[in-house]
N, C-alpha and C positions, 0 to 999 in steps of 0.2 A: 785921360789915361794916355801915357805914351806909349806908340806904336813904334815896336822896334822891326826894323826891316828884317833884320835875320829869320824874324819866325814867321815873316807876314808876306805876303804874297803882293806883287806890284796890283798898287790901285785899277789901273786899269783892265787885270787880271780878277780881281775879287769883284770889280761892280759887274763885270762881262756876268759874271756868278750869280748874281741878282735873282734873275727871271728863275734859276733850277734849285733855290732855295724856298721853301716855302714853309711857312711858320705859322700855325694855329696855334689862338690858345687854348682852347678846348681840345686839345690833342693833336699838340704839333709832331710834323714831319719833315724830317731834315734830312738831307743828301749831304754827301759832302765830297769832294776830289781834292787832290792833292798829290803831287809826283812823290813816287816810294823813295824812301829813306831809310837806308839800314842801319842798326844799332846793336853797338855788341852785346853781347850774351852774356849776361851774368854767371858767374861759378856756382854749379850746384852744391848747395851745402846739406842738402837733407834726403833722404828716400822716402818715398811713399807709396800705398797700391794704386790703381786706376781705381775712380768712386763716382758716381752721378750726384754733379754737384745739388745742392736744392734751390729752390724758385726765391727771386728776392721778394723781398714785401708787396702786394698788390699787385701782384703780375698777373693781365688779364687775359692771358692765353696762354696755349702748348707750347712752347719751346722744343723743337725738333730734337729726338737723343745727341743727337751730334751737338748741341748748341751747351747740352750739360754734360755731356763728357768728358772727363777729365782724364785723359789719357796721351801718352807718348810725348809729341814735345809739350804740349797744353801742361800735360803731369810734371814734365823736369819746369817749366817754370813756374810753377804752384808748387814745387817741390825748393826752389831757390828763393821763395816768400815774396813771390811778384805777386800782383793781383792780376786773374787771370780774366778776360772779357767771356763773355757769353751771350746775349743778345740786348737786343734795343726795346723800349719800353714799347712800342706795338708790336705788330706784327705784318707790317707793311713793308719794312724795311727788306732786303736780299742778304745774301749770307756775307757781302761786303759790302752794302751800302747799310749801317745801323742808325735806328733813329733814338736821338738822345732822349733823356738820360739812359746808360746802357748799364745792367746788370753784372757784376763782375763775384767774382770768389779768390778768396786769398787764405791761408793760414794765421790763424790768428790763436796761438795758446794751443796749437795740437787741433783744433777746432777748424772744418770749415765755413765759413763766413760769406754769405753772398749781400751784397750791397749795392745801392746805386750809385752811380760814378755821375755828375752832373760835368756838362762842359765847360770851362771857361774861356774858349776860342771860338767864337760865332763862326770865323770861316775856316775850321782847320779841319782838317781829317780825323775821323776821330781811329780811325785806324783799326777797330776790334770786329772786323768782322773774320771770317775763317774761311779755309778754303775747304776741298775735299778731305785732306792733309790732319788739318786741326791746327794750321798755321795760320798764327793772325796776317792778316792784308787789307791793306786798302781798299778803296772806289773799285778801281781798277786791278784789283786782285794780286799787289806788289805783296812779293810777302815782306812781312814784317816783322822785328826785333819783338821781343817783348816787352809788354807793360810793366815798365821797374818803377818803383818809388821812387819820387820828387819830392823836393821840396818846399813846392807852391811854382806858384804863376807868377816866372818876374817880370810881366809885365803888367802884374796887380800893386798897386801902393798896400799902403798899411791900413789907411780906411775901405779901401777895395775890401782885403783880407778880412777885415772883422765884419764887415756887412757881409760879405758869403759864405761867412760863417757861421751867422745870426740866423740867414735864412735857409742853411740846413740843419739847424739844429729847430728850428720854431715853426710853425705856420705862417703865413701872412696871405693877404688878398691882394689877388689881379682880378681886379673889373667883376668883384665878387665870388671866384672861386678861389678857393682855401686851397692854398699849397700844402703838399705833401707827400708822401712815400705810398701814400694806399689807393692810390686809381690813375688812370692814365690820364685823368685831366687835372688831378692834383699834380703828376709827377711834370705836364706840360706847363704849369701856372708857376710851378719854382723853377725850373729850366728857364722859361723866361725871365724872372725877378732875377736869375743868375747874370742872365746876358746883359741886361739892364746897366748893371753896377758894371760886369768884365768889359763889355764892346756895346758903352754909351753911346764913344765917339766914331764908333767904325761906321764907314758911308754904306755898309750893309744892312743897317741897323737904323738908317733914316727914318725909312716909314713906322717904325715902332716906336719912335724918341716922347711924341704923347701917348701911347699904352705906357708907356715906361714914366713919364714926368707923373700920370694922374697914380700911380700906385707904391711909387718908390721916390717922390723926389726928393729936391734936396734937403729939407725938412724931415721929411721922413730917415732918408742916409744918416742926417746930424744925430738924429734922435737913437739910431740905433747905436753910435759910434760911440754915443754916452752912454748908454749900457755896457758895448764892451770893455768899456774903460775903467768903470766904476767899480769898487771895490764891493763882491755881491755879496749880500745878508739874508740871514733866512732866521729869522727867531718867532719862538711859538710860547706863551705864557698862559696862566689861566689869570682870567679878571673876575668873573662873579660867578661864588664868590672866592674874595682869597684865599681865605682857607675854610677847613671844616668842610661837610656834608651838606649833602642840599636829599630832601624828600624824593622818594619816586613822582616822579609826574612834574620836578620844576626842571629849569633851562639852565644850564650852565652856560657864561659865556668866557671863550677864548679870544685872544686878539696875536694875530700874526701879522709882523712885522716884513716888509722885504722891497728890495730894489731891483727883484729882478720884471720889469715890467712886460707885458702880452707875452709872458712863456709860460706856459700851463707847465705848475707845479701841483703835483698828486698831493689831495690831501683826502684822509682816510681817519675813519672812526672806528670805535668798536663797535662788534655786532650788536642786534639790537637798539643800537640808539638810532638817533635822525639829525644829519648835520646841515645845518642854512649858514649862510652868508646874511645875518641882521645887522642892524642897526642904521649909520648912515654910512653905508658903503656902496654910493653910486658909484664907483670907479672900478668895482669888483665883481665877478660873473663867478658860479660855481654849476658846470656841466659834471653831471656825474659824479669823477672824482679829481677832477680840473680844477683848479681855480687859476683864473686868470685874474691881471690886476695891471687896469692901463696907467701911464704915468710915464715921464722921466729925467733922468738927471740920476745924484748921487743920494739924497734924501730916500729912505725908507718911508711905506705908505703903511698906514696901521687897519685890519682888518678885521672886523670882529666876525666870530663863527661861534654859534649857539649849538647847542649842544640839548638835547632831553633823552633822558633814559627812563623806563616806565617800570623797571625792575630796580633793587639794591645791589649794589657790588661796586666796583672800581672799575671805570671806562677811560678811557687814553684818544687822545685826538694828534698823529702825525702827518707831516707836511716833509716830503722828498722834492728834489729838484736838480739834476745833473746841470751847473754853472757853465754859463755862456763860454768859450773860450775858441782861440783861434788854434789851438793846438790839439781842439780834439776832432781837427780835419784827416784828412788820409789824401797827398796828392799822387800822380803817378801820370806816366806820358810814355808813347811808346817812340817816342823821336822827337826829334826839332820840328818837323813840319806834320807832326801828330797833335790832336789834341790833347789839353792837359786838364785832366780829369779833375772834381774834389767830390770825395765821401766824405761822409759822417760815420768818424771812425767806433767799428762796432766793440774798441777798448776802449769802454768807455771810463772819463774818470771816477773816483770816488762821486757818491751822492753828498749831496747838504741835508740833512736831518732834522731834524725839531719835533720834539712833543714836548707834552704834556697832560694830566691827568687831572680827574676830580672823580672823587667816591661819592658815591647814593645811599642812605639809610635802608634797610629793607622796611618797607611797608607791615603797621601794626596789622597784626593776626587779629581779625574778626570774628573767626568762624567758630570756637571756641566758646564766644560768648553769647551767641545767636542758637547754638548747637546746643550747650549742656544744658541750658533750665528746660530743653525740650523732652530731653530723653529722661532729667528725676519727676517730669509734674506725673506719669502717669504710676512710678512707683506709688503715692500717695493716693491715686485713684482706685488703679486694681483694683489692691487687696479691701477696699470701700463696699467695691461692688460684688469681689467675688467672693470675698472668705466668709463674711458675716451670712448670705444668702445660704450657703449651704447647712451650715449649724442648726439657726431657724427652723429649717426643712424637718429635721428630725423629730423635732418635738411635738408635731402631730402624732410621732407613731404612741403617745401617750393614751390618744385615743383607744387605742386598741384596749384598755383598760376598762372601756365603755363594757365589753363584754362580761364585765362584771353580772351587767344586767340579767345574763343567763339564770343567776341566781333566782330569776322570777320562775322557773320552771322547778325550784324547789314545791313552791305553791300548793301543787299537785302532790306533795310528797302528803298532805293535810288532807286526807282521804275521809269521806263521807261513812263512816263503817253501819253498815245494817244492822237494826236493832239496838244504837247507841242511843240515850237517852240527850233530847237535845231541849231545849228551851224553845216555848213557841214562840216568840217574837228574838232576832236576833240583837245584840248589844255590842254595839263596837263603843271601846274606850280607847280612842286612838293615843292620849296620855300614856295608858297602863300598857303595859310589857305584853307583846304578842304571850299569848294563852298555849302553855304547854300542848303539844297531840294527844289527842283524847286516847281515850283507854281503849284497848281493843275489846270489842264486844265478844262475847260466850255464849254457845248453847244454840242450838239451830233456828233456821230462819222461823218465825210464827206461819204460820198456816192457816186458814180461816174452821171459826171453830164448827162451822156446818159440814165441812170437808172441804165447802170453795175455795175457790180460787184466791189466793190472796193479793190485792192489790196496793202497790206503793207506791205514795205518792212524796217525793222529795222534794227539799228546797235550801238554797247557800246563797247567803250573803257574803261577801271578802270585801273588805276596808286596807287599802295598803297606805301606809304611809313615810312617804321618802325625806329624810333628815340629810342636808348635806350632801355625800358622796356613799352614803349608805340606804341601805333598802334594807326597807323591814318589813315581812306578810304578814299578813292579821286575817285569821278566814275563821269564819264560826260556821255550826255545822246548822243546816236548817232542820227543822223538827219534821221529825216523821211520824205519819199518823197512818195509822194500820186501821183499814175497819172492815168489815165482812160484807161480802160483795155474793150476794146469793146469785149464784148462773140460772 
């Protein structure tokens, strides 16, 4: 990279710097000096109230009110659509010495916007700290112009440009921690991959040249510089099957096409289902709703993603991905001998889209067929056991009929009468027809003819006999014999 003297401090003024720079990657911290520089003032074009700005992504501490206050000049230049600083990714830093990457807010759509501003001047000022005021100043508390809009680093090339672009829009690894926007040792491991590519060659930058060759080298740079180059695809088709319905409980599969290599693109299903990455795609990882897909060059890598749904209906499988680009940075510098900042501008472009779908059969209804012969077998039973049982029951009371029998107490109605003339031996003709009741006897009882006492001695045979459901009495009268019983 060429180092232009105008921005850049005499060598033997930045190596003297050396020893008060110091740089972790696990959560670097950076000072920075720099003689103040004033810059003019942009025309205010807008009005606004004073507002407390809000915390940018992963910020791991308080921010002091003064640090989000957006008020009096801080306001007129976030009122002129500057981006305005507010503090440094620790909290170690002082209210003018900030350690990079540094927290900023800007207007964007009526909207306030807080972002991180990444440096691409290893040894500049970065100039956003504040004073009592709310006026930015340096090291040394110079104040300072405001942070206006740049546009870019001309002392970055064109491969510069699109590699620290790459690396604020994507993740990538330093010595195993994953850059990023959400912790202070992600935001220190892109801050470094920044310096890496901006201030390779600067003699401040020596002792890091192997952390920087094993994580970014040139290999890696080539590789990213074909991604930004390449004309980026994102296509999402269904393959099995083509067309028609598949059953609850089988696998649909998709295959998505795309060249945008290691940038996690969202791909998301409908509820209820379950999405994998099958088939043979060693090249392809799915976290969540990431899919990442290593690879590079201009050729599309084809990805197949399986699909099950366990219900019937119509399920959709899409795939988003905001496109690598050098123009969705945001620069900005508060002077020539300021640092020059790059965000990841929070306008961001349109998204790249893809789906596709596949419908499920609903599952045949079983329950129906299992259910109804349960509920007709016992119609057929009931009424078996209970209707016939009670009918039955009654026709005992036919018994009651038995009492016919009473009839036997007619019997006694065939009364022995005193003084009837009877036959001394009795004759039953069970054949012949019960024998009319005898005649009633006449004329008073005998009496013995000496005046005694008379004595009566009686005797009855009855022969009954039962035909059928009929009762017939038969009684013959026994003979009475009368004879004088002298006292």
């Amino acid at each position: 990279m060429t180092v232009s003297g105008s921005r850049r401090r005499p060598l033997v003024l930045r190596l003297s710097l050396t020893a008060a720079i110091a740089v972790t990657v696990a959560g670097s911290s950076v000072a920075f000096a720099s003689p103040a520089v004033s810059a003019p003032m942009p025309v205010r074009t807008a009005a606004a109230p004073a507002f407390t700005a809000g915390l940018c992504e992963g910020t791991e501490y308080t921010p002091s009110e003064q640090m989000l206050d957006i008020s009096g000049i801080r306001l007129d230049h976030y009122n002129d659509g500057n981006i305005v600083p507010m503090y440094g990714t620790t909290d170690r830093g002082t209210s003018a010495a900030v350690d990079a990457p540094v927290c900023g807010v800007r207007d964007v759509d009526g909207i306030a916007k807080s972002e991180w501003m990444y440096c691409t001047d290893f040894d500049l000022d970065p100039c956003a700290g504040v004073d009592e005021n709310g006026l930015p100043v340096d090291k040394h508390n110079d104040e300072m112009g405001a942070t206006v809009p740049s546009s870019g680093n001309p002392d970055l090339s064109a491969d510069d440009l699109a590699v620290i672009s790459w690396l604020l829009q994507n993740p990538a690894k330093l010595d195993g921690v994953v850059s990023g926007n959400g912790s202070e040792d992600a935001r220190s491991a892109r801050q470094t991959l920044v310096w890496c590519v901006s201030d390779y060659d600067n003699p401040l930058m020596a002792d890091f040249k192997s952390l920087c060759d094993r994580n970014i080298g040139d290999d890696e740079r080539a590789r990213i510089v074909e991604i930004m180059n390449v004309t980026q695809t994102l296509d999402l088709v269904r393959k099995t099957p083509a067309t028609g319905t598949l059953k609850a409980g089988e696998t649909a599969v998709f295959t998505l096409n795309t060249n945008m290599y290691r940038k996690p693109i969202n791909v998301q299903s409908s509820a209820g289902t379950e999405l994998t990455v099958c088939g043979d795609n060693a090249k392809a990882t799915l976290s969540a709703n990431q899919l990442t897909v290593d690879g590079r060059g201009d050729a599309p890598t084809a990805v197949d993603l399986c699909l099950t749904a366990a219900d019937g209906g119509d399920y959709s499988v899409t795939a988003s991905v905001i496109p690598d680009s050098v123009e969705n940075l945001h620069w900005n510098t508060a002077g020539a001998q300021c640092q020059v900042f790059a965000s990841f501008d929070t306008v961001r472009p349109a998204l790249m889209n893809a789906s596709a779908s596949v419908g499920y059969a609903a599952a045949p209804t079983t329950t129906p067929a299992t259910t109804t012969p349960a509920t007709t077998t016992p119609a057929t039973t009931t009424p078996a056991t209970t209707t016939p049982a009670t009918p039955v029951v009654p026709i005992v009371p036919i018994v009651p009929i038995v009492p016919i029998v009473p009839i036997v107490p007619i019997v006694p109605v065939v009364p022995v009468v005193p003084g009837a003339p009877v036959p001394s031996q009795p004759v039953a003709t069970p054949a012949a027809p019960a024998p009319s009741a005898p005649k009633q006897a006449t004329g008073p009882r005998p009496v013995a003819i000496d005046g005694g006492a008379a004595e009566q001695n009686s005797g009855r045979n009855v022969a009954v006999a039962v035909t059928g459901l009929g009762l017939v009495g038969m009684a013959a009268a026994g003979a009475v014999a009368l004879r004088r019983k002298r006292s």
